[in-house]
C-alpha positions, -999 to 999 in steps of 0.1 A, spaced: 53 -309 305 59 -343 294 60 -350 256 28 -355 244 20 -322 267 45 -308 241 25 -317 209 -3 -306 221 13 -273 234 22 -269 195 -11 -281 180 -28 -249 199 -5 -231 181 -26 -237 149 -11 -250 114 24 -242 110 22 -226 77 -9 -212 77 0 -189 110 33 -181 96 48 -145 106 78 -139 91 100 -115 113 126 -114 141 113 -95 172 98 -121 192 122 -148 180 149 -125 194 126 -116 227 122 -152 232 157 -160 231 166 -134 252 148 -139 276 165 -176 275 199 -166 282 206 -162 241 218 -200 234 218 -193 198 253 -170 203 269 -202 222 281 -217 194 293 -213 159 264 -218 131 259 -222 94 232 -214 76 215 -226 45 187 -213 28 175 -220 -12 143 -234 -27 153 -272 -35 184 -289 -20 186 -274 11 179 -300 31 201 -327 15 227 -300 17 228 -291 55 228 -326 63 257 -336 38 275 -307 56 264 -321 88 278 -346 83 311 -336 73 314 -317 105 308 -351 128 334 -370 110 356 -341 112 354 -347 154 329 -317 160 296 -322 181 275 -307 157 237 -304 157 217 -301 129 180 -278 126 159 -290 99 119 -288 88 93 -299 82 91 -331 98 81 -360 80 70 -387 105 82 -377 137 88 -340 153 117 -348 164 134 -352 128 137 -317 133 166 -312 159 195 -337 162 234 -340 174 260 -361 160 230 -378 138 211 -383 165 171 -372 172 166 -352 204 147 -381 230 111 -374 240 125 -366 273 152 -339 263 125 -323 240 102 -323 270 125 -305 290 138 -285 265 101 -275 251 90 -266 289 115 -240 293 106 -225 260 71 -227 270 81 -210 305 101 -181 289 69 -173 266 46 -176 293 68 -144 308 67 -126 273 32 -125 274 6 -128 247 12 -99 226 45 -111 213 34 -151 217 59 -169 191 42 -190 163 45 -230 160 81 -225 141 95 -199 166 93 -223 193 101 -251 177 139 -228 166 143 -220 198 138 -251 213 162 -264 188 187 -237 196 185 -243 233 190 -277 231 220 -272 212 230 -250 240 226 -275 265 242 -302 243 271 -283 244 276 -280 206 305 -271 192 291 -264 157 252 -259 140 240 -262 106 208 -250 108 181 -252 74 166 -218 67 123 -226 72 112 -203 47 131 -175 28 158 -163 48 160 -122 56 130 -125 80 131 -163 88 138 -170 130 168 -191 118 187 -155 108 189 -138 145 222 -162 141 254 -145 128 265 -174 111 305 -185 101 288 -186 67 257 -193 44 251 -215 20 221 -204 -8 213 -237 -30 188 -231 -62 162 -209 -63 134 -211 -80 94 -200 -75 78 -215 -44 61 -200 -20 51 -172 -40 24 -157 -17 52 -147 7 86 -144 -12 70 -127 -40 70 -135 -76 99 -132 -92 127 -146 -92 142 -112 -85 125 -110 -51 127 -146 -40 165 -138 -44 160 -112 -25 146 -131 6 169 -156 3 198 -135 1 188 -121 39 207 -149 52 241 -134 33 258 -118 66 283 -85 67 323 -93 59 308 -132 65 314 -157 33 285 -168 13 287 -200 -9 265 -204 -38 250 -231 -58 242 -225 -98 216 -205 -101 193 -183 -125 209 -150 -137 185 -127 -122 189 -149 -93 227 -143 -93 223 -108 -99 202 -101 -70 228 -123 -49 257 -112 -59 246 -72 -51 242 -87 -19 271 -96 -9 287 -69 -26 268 -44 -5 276 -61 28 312 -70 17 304 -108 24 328 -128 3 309 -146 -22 319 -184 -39 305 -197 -65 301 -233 -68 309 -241 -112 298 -275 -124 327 -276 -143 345 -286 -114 328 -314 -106 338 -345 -130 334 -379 -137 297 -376 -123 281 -414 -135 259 -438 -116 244 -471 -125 216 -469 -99 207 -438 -96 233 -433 -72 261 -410 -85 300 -411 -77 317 -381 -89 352 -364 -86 357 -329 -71 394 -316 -60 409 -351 -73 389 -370 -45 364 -397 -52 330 -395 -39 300 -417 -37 267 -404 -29 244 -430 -6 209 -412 -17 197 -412 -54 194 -387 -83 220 -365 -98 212 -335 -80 227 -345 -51 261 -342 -65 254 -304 -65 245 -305 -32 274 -329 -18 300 -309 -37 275 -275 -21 289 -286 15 321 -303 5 331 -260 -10 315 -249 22 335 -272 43 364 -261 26 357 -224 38 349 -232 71 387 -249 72 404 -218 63 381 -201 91 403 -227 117 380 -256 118 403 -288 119 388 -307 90 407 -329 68 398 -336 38 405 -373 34 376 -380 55 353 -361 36 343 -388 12 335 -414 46 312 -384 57 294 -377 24 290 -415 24 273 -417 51 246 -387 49 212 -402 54 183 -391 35 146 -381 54 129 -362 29 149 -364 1 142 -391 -30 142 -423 -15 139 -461 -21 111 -474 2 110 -507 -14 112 -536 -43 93 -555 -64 78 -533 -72 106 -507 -71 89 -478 -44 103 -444 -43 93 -411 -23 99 -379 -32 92 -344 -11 96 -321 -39 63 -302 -46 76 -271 -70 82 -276 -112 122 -279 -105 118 -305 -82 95 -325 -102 123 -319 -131 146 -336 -113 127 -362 -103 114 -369 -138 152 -374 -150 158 -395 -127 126 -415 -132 137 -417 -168 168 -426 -167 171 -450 -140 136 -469 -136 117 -496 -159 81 -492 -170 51 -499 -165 53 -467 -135 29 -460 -116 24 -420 -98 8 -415 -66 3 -375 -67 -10 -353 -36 -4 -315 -31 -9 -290 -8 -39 -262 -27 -8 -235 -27 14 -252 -47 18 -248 -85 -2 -277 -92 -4 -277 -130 34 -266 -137 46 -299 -111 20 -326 -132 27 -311 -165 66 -321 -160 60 -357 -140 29 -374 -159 44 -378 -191 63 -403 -178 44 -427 -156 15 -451 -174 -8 -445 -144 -13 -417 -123 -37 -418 -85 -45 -387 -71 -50 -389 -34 -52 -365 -1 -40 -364 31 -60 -346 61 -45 -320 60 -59 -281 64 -39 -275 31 -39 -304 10 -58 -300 -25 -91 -311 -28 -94 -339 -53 -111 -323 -74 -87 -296 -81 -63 -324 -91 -81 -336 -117 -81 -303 -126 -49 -304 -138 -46 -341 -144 -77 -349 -164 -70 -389 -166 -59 -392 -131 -78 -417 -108 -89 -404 -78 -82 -429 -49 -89 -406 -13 -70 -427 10 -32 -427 2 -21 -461 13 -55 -478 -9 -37 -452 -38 -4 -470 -31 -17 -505 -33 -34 -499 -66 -4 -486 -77 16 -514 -71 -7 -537 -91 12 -547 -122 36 -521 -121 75 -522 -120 81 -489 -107 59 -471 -82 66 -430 -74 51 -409 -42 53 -378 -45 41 -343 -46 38 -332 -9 65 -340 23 36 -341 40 21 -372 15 57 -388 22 52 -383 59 12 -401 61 30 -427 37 61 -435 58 46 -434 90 15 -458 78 39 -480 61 59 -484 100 25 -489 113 25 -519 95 53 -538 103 77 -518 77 108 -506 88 111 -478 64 130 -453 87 167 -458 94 183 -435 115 217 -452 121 244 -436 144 279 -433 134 305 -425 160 323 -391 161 362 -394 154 387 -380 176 398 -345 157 424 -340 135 
């Protein structure tokens, strides 16, 4: 198959989230029956409800600039499918991802359709083949959804990484935080080190049992000892183990998740990964944001944001707040599952205007149910006539609600002549 071949191979699949089986048999059937490229190479895992993302790449990262070929698994997309599946910073080509893809494809075709893999099954273990292939020496791979039963876990990884949880996803993690914690927490291996970010009490609770129960050595990462955390921008500097570190994406969550990988890295360095530690503030540097809150443009001053649960919209309000002038301007758009009300009840307060808009998209609220729960909200249907209204007299414009709006926005906004989309290379140092 050649690459578009590819897409369409997937697009039979139906909607990624709305055929979703969690559970491992035919992931591992699959990769059995592809020579198991996942046990090739040492993995980390990171699962959570908001930072995971920023955090497996800031670890990513670290791992390049410590001289390790090291491929990176995130989702969803934003723009472009192959976002998802990268080494040394780099997006698989259309052509590897053909190639790779078609022997997936082959090895299901042999399975048969009774245990045919869903749209993120093939998509992992096309991601862990390439890896193979690419001769990896290291993977950091982002958990897609939970953890215990998520295709990402048939890994036995050096160690995991669980950043905050809160309620998302709720139909299939459960309600609680208790059982979200729970899910999560499936990614927490036997005798293998767990590293954790601040999180809920019943949260900790759950996780900490866990690890207990399958002696996995558990660190906690404590605010405390992160210091002189200050930006002027939006983007923070911050001290952790007497080293100075400047964050290249925006809001002051992302020193949790820096300092997140900079404790992992540590671990992974007493495991016998040659990492030193003076270049760890080069490689946090030089992270680069996809879905995370990001500066799209000025005048007026345009930011994107993929969080779509109340935390997420918390943080994105402090930042909005603290670092950004009035008049603002919201572009909102959801996806129907999501907790609609709790996300517009924490960001409206602080923008003047607010467009509600929708993407096509099998998921994505109806207008109507966003004006729901934002009564003075102005419906605008298309998303890039939402974001030129916005724009109109305003000093601060904010998309958000949905990676998926960020995606149709970033992708239109190439279409157009604007180079929104930097995916810049950075050369792999010789080892320590």
């Amino acid at each position: 198959m050649d690459y578009p071949a590819c897409l369409q191979y997937l697009d039979r699949l139906g909607n990624e989230v709305l055929t979703m089986k969690l559970g491992l048999d035919n992931i591992r059937r699959l990769l059995e029956r592809l020579g198991d490229p996942h046990r090739e190479y040492p993995t980390v895992l990171v699962a959570g409800t908001n930072g995971k993302g920023s955090t497996a790449r800031f670890l990513a990262s670290i791992l390049h600039h410590g001289g390790y070929r090291t491929g990176l698994y995130t989702s969803p997309h934003l723009v472009d499918l192959r976002e998802r599946i990268s080494v040394d910073g780099r997006l698989i080509s259309e052509g590897e991802f053909a190639a790779d893809f078609t022997a997936v494809a082959e090895a299901i075709g042999d399975l048969g359709d009774e245990h045919h893999p869903t749209y993120f099954e093939t998509l992992t273990a096309t991601g862990f083949l390439h890896f193979s292939r690419r001769d990896v020496e290291v993977a950091v791979l982002e958990v897609g959804l939970g953890g215990r039963l998520d295709s990402t876990n048939v890994v036995l990884p050096k160690l995991s990484i669980v950043t905050p949880l809160g309620l998302d996803h709720t139909h299939l993690l459960g309600g609680t935080l208790r059982e979200v914690a729970f899910e999560k927490g499936g990614i927490i291996h036997p005798r293998r080190p767990v590293v954790l970010a601040p999180q809920p009490g019943e949260a900790f609770e759950v996780l900490h049992d866990i690890a207990a129960e399958r002696a996995a050595p558990l660190h906690r990462l404590r605010l405390e000892d992160v210091t002189e955390a200050s930006s002027e921008d939006g983007r923070y500097g911050f001290r952790l183990d007497g080293r100075p570190y400047r964050l290249p994406v925006y809001g002051r969550h992302q020193v949790e998740n820096a300092a997140l990988a900079l404790r992992a890295a540590g671990l992974l360095a007493e495991q016998g990964f040659q990492l030193d530690p003076d270049r760890f503030p080069a490689a946090v540097a030089a992270m680069r944001p996809y879905s995370v809150l990001r500066k799209l443009g000025d005048s007026p001053a345009l930011f994107a944001d993929g969080g779509h649960n109340r935390e997420a919209a918390g943080r994105l309000r402090e930042f909005v707040l603290e670092h950004t002038a009035e008049p603002r301007a919201l572009v909102l758009g959801m996806m129907r599952d999501k907790p609609i009300e709790g996300v517009a009840s924490v960001l409206t307060p602080g923008f003047q205007r607010v467009y509600l808009t929708r993407i096509d998209y099998p998921r994505a609220a109806s207008l109507e149910r966003l004006r729901e729960a934002v009564p003075h909200g102005l419906p605008v249907p298309d998303p890039m006539e939402a974001l030129q209204q916005a724009r109109k007299g305003s000093a601060t414009v904010v998309v958000t609600g949905s990676l998926y709006l960020i995606g149709e926005v970033v992708g239109r906004l190439e279409g157009a002549g604007e180079r929104y989309w930097d995916d810049p290379h950075v050369a792999r140092p010789a080892r320590p």
